[in-house]
C-alpha positions as CSV (number, residue, x, y, z in Angstrom):
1,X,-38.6,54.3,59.1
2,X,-41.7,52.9,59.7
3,X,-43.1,53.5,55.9
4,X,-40.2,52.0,54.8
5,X,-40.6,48.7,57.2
6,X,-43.9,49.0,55.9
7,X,-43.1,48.7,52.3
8,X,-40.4,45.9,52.8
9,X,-42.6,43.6,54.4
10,X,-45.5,44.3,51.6
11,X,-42.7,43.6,48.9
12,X,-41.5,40.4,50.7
13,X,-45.1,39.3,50.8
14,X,-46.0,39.9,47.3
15,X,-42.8,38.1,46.6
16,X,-43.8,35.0,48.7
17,X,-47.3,35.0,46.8
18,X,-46.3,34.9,43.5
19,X,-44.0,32.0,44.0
20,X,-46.9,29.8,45.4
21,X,-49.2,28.1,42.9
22,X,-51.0,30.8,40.6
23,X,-48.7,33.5,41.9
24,X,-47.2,33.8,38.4
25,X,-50.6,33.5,36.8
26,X,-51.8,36.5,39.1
27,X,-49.0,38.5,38.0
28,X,-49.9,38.2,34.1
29,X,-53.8,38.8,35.1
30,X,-52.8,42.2,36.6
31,X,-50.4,43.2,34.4
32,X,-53.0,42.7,31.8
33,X,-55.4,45.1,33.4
34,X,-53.2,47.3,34.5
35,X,-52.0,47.8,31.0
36,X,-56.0,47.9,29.7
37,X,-56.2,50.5,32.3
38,X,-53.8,52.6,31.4
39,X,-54.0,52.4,27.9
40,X,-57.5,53.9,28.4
41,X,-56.6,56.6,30.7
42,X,-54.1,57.7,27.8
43,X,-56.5,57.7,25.3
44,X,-58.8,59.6,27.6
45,X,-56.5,62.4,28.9
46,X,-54.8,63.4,25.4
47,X,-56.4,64.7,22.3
48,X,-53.0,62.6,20.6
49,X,-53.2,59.0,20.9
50,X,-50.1,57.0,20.9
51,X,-51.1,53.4,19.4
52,X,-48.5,50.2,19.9
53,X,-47.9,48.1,16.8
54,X,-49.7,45.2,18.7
55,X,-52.4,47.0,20.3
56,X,-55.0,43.8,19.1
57,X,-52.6,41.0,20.2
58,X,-52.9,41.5,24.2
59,X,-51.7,38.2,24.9
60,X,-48.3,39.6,23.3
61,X,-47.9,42.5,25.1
62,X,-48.3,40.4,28.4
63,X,-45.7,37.8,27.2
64,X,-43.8,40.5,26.2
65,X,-44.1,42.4,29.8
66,X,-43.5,38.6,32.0
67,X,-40.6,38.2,29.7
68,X,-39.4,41.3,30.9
69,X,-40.7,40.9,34.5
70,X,-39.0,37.3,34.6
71,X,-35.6,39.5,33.1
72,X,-35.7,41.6,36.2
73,X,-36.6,39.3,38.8
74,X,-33.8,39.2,41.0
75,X,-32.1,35.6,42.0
76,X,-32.8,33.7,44.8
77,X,-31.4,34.4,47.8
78,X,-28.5,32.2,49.1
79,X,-29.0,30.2,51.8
């Protein structure tokens, strides 16, 4: 019970943060390194490399992923 407090309040706070000024901006800087990241750590780990059509155009793959994230995001709560 206690992780899962835990983990609620982190979500609501992230939550809260991205809605302030920058919060979205944050979001699309850390999806872009996270996806840098990974895509590395696949490369690294696998003598097969699995290349995206886009791989040079990583501002598309981030509009891409907010597009989806912005898909996703679940509504405002009612008041």
């Amino acid at each position: 019970m206690a992780v899962a407090t835990a983990t609620a309040e982190g979500i609501r706070r992230v939550a809260e943060a991205i809605r302030t000024d920058g919060g979205m901006e944050a979001v699309q800087l850390r999806v872009a390194e996270q996806y840098v990241a990974q895509f590395g750590n696949l490369a690294k780990a696998s003598t097969s490399i699995i290349v995206p059509a886009g791989v040079s155009d990583v501002a598309g793959m981030i509009a891409a992923a907010m597009k989806v994230f912005g898909s996703t995001a679940p509504a405002e709560p009612r008041r």
